[in-house]
N, C-alpha and C positions, 0 to 999 in steps of 0.2 A: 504494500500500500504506500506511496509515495503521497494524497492528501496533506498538506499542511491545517493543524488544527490551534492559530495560536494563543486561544484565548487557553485548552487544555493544557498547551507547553507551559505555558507561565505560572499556570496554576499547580501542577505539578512540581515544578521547578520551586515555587515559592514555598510549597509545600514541605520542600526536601532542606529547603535551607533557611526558612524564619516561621513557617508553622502558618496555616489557614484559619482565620476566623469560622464559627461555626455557618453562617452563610455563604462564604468560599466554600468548605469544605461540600455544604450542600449544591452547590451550582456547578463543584469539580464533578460530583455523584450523578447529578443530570447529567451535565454533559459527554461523560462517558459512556452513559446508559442511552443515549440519546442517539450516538456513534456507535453503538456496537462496541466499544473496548471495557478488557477487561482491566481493572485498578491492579496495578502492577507496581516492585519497589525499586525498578529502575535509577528513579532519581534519586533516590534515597540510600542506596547503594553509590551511586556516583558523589552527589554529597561526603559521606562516611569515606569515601578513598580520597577526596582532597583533605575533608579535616585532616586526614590520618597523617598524608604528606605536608599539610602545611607545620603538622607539628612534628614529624621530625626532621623538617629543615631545623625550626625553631629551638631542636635540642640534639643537633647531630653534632655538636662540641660536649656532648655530656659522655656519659660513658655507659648507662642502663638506659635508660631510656630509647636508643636508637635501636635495638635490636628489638626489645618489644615492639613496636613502632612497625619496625619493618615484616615483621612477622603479622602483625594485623592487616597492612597493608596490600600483602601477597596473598590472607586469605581473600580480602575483596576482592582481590583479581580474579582469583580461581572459580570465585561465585560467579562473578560476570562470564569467563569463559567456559563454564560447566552449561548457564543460564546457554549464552549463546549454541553450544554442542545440541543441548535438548532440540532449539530452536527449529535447528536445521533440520533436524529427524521429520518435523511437523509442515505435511505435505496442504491440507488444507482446514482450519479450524471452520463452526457453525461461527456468524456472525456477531454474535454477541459474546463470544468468549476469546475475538480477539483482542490481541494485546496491543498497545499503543506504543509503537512502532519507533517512533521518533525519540521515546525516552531510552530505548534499548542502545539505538548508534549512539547519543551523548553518551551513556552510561559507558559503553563500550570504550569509545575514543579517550572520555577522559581519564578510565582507569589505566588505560595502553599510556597516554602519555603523561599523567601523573607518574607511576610508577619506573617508568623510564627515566622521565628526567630525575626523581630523586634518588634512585639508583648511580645513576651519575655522577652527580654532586657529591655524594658519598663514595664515590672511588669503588662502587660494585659492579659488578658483569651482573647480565641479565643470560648470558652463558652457560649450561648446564657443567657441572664441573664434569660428564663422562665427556663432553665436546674439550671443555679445557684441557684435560689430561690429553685428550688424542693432537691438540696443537702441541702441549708442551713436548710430545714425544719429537714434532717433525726438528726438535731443535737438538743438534748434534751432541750439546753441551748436556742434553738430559740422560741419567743416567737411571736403569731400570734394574731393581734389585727383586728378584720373586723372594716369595716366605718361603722359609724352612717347614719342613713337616713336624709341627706343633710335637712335643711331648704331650700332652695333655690331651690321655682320648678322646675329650671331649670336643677337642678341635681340630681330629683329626682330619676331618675332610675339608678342611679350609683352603684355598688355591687362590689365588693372586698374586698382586706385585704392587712395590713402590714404586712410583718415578718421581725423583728430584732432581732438581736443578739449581744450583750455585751460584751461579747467575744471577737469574731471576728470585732466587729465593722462595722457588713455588715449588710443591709437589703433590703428588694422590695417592692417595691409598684405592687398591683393587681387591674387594674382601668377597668369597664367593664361598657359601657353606656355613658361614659365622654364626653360631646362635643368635637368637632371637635376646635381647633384655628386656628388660620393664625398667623405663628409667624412672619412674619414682621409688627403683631399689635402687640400682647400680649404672654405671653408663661406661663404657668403654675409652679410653686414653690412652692416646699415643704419645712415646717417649722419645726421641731424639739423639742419638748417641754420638757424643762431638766430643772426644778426648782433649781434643788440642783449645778446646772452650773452656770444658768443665770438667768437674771428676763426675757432677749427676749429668745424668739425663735434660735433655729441653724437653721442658711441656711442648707437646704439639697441638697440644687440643683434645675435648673429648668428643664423642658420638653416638649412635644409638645404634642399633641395626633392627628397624622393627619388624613386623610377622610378614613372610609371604614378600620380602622384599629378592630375593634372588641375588643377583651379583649388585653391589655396590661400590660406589667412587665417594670417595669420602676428602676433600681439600684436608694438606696442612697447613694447622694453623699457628707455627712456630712461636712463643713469646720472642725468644729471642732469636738473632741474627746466626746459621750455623755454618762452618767452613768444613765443606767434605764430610759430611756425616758416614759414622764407619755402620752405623746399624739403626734398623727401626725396631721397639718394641711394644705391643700391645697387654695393657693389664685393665683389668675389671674391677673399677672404684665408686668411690659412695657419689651421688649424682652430683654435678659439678666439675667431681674431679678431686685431685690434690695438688700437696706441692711438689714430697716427694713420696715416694711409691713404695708398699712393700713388697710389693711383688705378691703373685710368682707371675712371670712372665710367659702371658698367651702363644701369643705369636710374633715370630723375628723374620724379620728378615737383614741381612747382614752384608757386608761389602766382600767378605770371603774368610 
């Protein structure tokens, strides 16, 4: 339906972002019912993904706050493009239970370039990291270390590889077989082994591996700066993480 309806746009719009008097709210209700559309939260989801983004421009100098922030914001995304997936299945609706059409492309557009550009500004890829790992490999400088076969029966069938890089100071983990955790128990952290750094370990980061997930790529996320790392290792710690580790150690994978 291509129709421009704009006394609905507005009113939906206004709706989404300073709230309708009880008489708007009534003449939004006609006028839908009147058109044929069904009251849908298009705008109101587009709304919710710019607060999201105007507040974390407004605290992407903080250090909590941004990641919560961006975590809400990618789920609006995902509503909007799940919303739109559905869309497309749907060959032709009865008349009165179409949707209003022109809230869906705003909603759509603004979450595509909200997200982007705050993404940006923040120095994130919109990237999947399994696409990141397959560039980082084309660069000569990266170097690929597979896991050792785990001591621990219980990760015995684990298979993958690390690739870092020095350089850039970027790398992946490839974990394929890994248990499942429940991170309101435990969450998986990776160790860093830089001799010529430290006598511990670098935190790399922690991660989950949830149900039914298959092979994963997992970034690391190094606190610190590492030169030639001779080994990676993975332990299972209290959710967060630590500082340093009792071990026993998961899986290694090692420089030789």
């Amino acid at each position: 339906m291509n129709d421009r309806h704009p006394e609905i746009e507005d009113l939906l719009l206004r709706r989404a972002t300073e709230g309708l008097s009880g008489d708007e709210a009534d003449r939004l209700k006609t006028l839908l019912d009147e058109h044929g559309f069904a009251d849908t939260d298009d705008y109101e989801l587009a709304a919710a993904a710019a607060a999201n983004a105007l507040a974390l421009r407004a605290s992407r100098d903080t250090e909590d706050a941004p990641a919560h922030l961006k975590d809400k914001l990618r789920a609006d995304a995902d509503r909007f493009f799940a919303d739109s997936e559905t869309d497309s299945k749907v060959v032709e609706l009865p008349p009165r239970t179409r949707a209003f059409e022109p809230g869906w492309a705003v909603a759509a557009m603004l979450a595509v370039v909200l997200l982007a550009s705050v993404l940006i500004d923040t120095g994130e890829s919109l990237q999947s990291p399994a696409d990141a790992r397959f560039e980082l490999l084309a660069d000569a400088a990266t170097e690929t270390l597979p896991w050792a076969q785990p001591d621990d029966p219980r990760y015995a069938q684990v298979t993958g590889d690390v690739v870092w890089n020095d350089d850039r100071q970027e790398g992946y983990l490839r974990l394929a077989g890994m248990p499942v955790n429940d991170s309101a128990q435990s969450q998986y952290q990776l160790w860093v082994v830089d001799p010529d750094r430290d006598s511990n370990p670098v935190d790399g980061g922690v991660f989950d591996i949830p149900a039914g997930a298959g092979e994963v790529v997992v970034p690391i996320t190094a606190k610190l700066a590492v030169d030639r790392p001779v080994a990676f290792a993975i332990t299972r710690e209290k959710p967060g993480g630590v500082v340093v580790s009792a071990g026993p150690l998961l899986v290694v994978a090692s420089a030789g």
